[in-house]
TORTOR-401022 format. One record per residue (C-alpha): x, y, z. Coordinates in steps of 0.25 Angstrom, whole numbers, plus 5000, padded with zeros to 4 digits. Layout:
N
XYZ/...
END
This chain:
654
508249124977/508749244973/509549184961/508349104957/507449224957/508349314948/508449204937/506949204937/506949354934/507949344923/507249214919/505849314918/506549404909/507249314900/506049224898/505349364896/506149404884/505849264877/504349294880/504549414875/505049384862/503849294858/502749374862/501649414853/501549554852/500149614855/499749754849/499549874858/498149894855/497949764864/498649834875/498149964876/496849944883/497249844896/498049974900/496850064901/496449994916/497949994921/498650074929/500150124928/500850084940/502250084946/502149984959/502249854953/503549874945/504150004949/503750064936/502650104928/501950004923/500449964918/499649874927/499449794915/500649754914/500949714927/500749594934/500749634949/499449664958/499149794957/498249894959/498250064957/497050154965/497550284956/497350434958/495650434951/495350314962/495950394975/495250494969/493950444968/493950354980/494350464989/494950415001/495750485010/496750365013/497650255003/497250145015/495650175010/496050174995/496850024995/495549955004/494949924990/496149864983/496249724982/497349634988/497249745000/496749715014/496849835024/496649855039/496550005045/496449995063/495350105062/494950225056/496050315046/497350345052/497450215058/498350085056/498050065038/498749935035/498549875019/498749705016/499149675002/498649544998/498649485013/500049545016/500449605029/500149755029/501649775029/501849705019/501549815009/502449905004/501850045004/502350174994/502250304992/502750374979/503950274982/504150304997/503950155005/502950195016/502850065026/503050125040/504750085043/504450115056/503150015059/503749885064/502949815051/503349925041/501749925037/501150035030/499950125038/498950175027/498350235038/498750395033/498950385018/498150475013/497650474997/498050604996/498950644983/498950494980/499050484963/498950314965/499150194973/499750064969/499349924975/500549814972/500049674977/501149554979/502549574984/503449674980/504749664986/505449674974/505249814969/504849874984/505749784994/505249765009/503749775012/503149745000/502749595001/501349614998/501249734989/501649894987/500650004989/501250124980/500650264982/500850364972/500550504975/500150614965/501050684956/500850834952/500250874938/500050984932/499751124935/499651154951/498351084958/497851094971/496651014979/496151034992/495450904998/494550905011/493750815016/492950755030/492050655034/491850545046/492550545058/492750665058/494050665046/494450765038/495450755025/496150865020/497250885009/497950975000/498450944986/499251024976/500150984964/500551014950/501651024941/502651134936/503451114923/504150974930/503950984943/502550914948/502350924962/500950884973/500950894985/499750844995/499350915010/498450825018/497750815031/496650715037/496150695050/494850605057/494250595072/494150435065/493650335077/494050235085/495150135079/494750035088/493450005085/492150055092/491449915091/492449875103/492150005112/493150115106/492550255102/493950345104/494150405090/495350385084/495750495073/496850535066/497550665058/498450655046/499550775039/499950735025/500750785014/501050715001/501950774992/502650754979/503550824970/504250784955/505150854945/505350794929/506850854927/506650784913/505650674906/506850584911/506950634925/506150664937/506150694951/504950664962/504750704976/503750624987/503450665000/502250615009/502050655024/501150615035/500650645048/499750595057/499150565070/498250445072/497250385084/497450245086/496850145097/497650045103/496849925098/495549875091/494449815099/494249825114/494949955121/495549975107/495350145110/496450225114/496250375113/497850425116/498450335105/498950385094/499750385082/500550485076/501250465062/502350545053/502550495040/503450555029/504050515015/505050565006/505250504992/506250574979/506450514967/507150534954/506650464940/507650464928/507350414914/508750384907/509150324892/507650364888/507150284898/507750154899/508250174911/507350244924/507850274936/507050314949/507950354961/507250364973/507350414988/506350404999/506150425014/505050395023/504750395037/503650365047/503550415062/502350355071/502050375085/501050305094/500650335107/499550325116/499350325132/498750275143/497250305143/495950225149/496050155135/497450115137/498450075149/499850125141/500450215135/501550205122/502350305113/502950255101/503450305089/504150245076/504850315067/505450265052/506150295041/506450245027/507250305018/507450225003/508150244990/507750174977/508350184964/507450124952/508050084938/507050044926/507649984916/506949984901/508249924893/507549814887/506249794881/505049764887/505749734902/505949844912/507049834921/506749894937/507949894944/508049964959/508949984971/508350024983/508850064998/507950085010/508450115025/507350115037/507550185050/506650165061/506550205076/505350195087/505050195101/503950145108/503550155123/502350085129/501850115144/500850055153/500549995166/500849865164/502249885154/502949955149/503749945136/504850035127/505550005115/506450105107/506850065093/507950145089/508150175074/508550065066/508750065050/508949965041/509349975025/508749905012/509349895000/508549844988/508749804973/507749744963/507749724948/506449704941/506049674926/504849734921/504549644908/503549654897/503549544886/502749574872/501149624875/500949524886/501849494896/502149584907/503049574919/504049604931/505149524937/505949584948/506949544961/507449624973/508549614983/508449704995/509649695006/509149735021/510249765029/509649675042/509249555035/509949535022/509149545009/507849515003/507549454989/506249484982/505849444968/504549484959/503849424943/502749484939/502349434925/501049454918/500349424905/499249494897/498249444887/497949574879/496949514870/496149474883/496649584893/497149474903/498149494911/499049374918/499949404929/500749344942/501749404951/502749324960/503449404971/504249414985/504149514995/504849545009/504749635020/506149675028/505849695043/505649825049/506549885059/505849845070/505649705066/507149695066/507649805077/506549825087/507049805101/505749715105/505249665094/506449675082/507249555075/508549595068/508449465061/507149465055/506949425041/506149495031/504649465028/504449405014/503449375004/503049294990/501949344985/501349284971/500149334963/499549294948/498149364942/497449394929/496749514924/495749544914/495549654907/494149664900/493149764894/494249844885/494949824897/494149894906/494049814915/495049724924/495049604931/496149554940/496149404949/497549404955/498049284965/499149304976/499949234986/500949294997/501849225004/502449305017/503449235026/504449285038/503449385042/503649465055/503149415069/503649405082/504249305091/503849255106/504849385109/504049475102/505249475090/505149515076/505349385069/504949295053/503849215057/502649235048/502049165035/500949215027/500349195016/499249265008/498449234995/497149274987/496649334975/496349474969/495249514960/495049634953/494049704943/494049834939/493349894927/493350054921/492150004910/491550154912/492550274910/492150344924/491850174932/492850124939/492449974947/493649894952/493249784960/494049674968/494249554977/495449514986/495549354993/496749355002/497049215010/498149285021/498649175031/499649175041/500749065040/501649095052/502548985058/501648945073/500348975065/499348875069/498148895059/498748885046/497548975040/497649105048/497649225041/498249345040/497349465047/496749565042/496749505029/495249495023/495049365013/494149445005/494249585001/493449654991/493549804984/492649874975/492850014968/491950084961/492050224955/491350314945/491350434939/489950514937/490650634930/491850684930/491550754941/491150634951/491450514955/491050404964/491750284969/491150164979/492150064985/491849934991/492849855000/492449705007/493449655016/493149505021/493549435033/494949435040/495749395051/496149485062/496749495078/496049535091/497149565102/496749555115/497549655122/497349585135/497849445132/498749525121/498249395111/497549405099/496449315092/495949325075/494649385073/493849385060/493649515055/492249545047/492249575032/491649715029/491249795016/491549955014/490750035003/491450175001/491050274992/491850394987/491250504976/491550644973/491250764964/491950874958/490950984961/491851084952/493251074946/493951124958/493051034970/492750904971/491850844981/492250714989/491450624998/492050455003/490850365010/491650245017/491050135023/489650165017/489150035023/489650075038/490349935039/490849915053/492149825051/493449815055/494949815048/495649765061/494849705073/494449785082/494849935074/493650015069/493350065055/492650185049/491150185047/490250245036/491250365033/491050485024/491950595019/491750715011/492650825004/493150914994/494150924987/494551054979/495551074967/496251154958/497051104948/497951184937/498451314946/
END
């Protein structure tokens, strides 16, 4: 398999260069205007590169549209994406989880200026969205389809890549403050700039809400369940030369949630609660050499995650637990871009990671009791991948790329990636496909916990495949994208009649993504778009052939509208429909759970605000204008009609 799969990328580039030499030349002026709706983005092949000349799934909300929107959280901002599903287990600050494309919620790979952010130390290695704020956030990239290749473990169904701002100019600051329902207040501090080569920002934030009850009212709970959050985000640079540059990224949060024990019936607990300790480091050099032939990026980054949850007997609840979980993950990547030949860009990386993990959990009540101490454990990664970045004459566009990653527990994963498109200039069509693997390793508890661990676990692994058009019309103003995927996922993790971490799962997921967006007007932004996803279940022992994945809608709508009425205002309306989808009801007395048919529902937000004078600007966020009462996960409430209101104050060049 491997052979096979390295004579195809040889094969890609050989055939390329005979394409190459035969193709019609087409004149710059036929370019120039499909670039005007595309962004400039760094996810899909590790380097900078034009939308339009890539053939991957992928979309940017930038700096202008967090702006506008004005939410206080990312997990609000990516609702409205296509190919994304999302689930929250109550109000803000609880449980956040992101599907991309019908995938698991683990099964996306989460960064932050470089740092890999999935929680080590949860037993899934899923992302919480729960706390990430938008504050000093430049822009977030959305990668669809499996991405092993250039990111390794977690990514089988796609990369979110956030991008933090970097410090321009002379010194600014802005003060943001804000309030609204259930009592929540936001504020944050920002201040940045640059001096001769040294740019520098630097983000002070705090937010807190009385929120309600995460288990929802309909089922008899009224016990609020609030939560506070500390963060700072902070990032340094230094250009010792046009050729060289040093950068600096730290982020840290803090932050102390009420949680109930379950949705539905008796669901309140009012002595549970969640504590959390988050904290990343990430440095990184950048060297230009032989005039830029060969670019180096040498990187090192560290991140680590504490949670405790505990709760106690009260008339809500007959136990009491402590537990608390605590990871680490340090990781060194060295990046090499190659520009030696024309028109083909070689990416070549090593990469090393090791995880370190330890928790200890202890439950009491009057019917058991039961304690398991996981002592720290650590496993070691070591990854290679080689891509070529290809460009043949004014149409054809592509990347073809393999990986090897070496896992000191269960040998090695192999991973491979062509993404090839073509464009019609003189109709503004574009033509693309993508063809991928992507694998998961097992997290340290799946391999070492004392109950539930399996030392000989394989890792998960997936096949994803995808081909669209997109049409560019109106002076290329505006853009329309159909797009089909299928995933394949196979030895996912369950358990065993012993409770034991083993590969047992199939699944399967398919559908198709529509796009439109048009910028006719100068200050008229629309985008609109639709997402089919066909999630099924194909687990060995699986009776009815057609189950589906939970929490996974069919049908999934968003809509974005902005406009600007001067330069001194804006308005901006979103619209998200979410359709019909499987989820569980547990029975805490029989401990069995039975499918339920969640109902679809319709949110209408509205965000708008006007700078009063150069220095303030007046915010205000209606959410849920419509007052839909729906549910995320069975038997969690969600937020009501909500409004917000605020100021934000700034003074730029100090």
């Amino acid at each position: 398999m491997k052979k096979h799969f390295v004579r195809l990328f040889f094969a890609v580039f050989l055939f390329s260069r005979v394409v190459f030499s035969q193709e019609k030349i087409v004149e710059k002026t036929d370019v120039q205007g499909l670039y005007k709706l595309s962004d400039v983005v760094v996810s899909a092949t590790k380097t900078q590169t034009s939308t339009i000349e890539l053939a991957s799934s992928i979309t940017v909300v930038d700096s202008a549209e967090i702006a506008n929107r004005n939410s206080a959280n990312v997990f609000e901002l990516l609702k409205n994406e296509y190919g994304i599903s999302f689930t929250r287990q109550g109000g803000a600050g609880t449980l956040s989880n992101i599907y991309i494309r019908g995938g698991n919620s683990d099964h996306t790979l989460v960064l932050i200026d470089g740092v890999e952010v999935n929680l080590n130390s949860d037993p899934s290695n899923v992302y919480d969205f729960a706390f990430l704020s938008t504050d000093n956030i430049q822009s977030i990239e959305i990668l669809r389809g499996p991405q092993s290749t250039l990111y390794g473990s977690n990514s089988l169904a796609g990369v979110i890549n956030i991008i933090t701002k970097k410090g321009a100019g002379k010194p600014n600051f802005s003060l943001l403050a804000e309030a609204g329902s259930y009592k929540t207040y936001k504020t944050s501090l920002r201040i940045n700039g640059n001096v001769t080569n040294f740019n520098y920002s630097v983000t002070l934030g705090r937010s807190e809400s009385e929120g309600f009850s995460a288990a929802s009212e309909r089922y008899g709970n009224f016990e609020k369940d609030g939560y506070v959050k500390d963060n700072i985000s902070a990032r340094f640079g230094y250009d010792f030369a046009e050729t060289a540059e040093i950068n600096v990224f730290m982020k840290y949060n803090n932050s102390k949630s009420d949680y109930d024990q379950f949705g539905g019936k008796f669901g309140d607990d009012p002595t549970y609660v969640f504590d959390q300790e988050e904290f990343s480091f990430r440095s990184e050099c950048k060297l230009h050499l032989f005039e830029g032939k060969w670019k180096q990026k040498i990187g090192a980054s560290i991140f680590r995650n504490i949670r405790k949850y505990n709760f106690d007997v009260s008339e809500y609840n007959s136990a009491s637990s402590r537990s608390s979980y605590d990871g680490r993950k340090i990781k060194f990547d060295w990046q090499n871009n190659f520009n030696l030949i024309e028109n083909h860009l070689f990416t070549f990386g090593l990469e090393t990671e090791k995880e370190e993990t330890v928790s200890e959990y202890y439950y009491f009540s009057t019917f058991f009791n039961s304690v398991s101490l996981f002592p720290q454990k650590e496993s070691n990664t070591f990854g290679i991948y080689l891509q070529d970045q290809f460009k043949y004459g004014q149409n054809t566009f592509g990347s073809a790329g393999i990986r090897v990653d070496k896992h000191n527990k269960f040998g090695s994963a192999f991973t491979f990636r062509l993404a090839p498109a073509y464009i019609i200039w003189e109709t503004g069509t574009k033509l693309k496909a993508t063809l991928g693997s992507g694998f998961k390793t097992p997290s340290l508890f799946n391999l070492y916990d004392p109950a539930f661990g399996n030392p000989d676990i394989k890792p998960e692994k997936s096949v994803g495949f995808d081909a669209g058009i997109e049409q560019f019309l109106a002076n290329d103003m505006i853009s329309v994208g159909v797009t089909y995927f299928q995933n394949y996922y196979k030895d996912l993790f369950g358990y065993d009649q012993n409770y034991k971490t083993i590969n047992v799962k199939k699944a399967k997921t398919n559908g198709i993504e529509i796009y439109f967006t048009t910028k006719l007007i100068d200050d008229f932004i629309f985008k609109l778009n639709y997402t089919f996803t066909n999630a099924k279940d194909l687990s060995n022992g699986i009776l009815d052939e057609n189950r589906k994945l939970i929490r996974r809608p069919e049908h999934k709508i968003g809509s974005y509208v902005s406009y600007n009425f001067s330069r001194s205002s804006n308005v901006n309306l979103e619209l998200i429909y979410v359709g019909k989808r499987d989820d569980l009801i547990f029975d805490n007395t029989t401990f069995t759970s039975s499918r339920i048919k969640l109902e679809p529902y319709l949110l209408l937000n509205l965000a708008t605000h006007y700078q009063l004078t150069e220095f303030l600007r007046l915010n205000l966020r209606l959410e849920n204008i419509l007052g839909t009462d729906y549910e995320e996960v069975y038997g969690y409430a969600t937020p009501g009609f909500s409004i917000y209101g605020g100021i934000k104050l700034s003074l730029n060049n100090l």
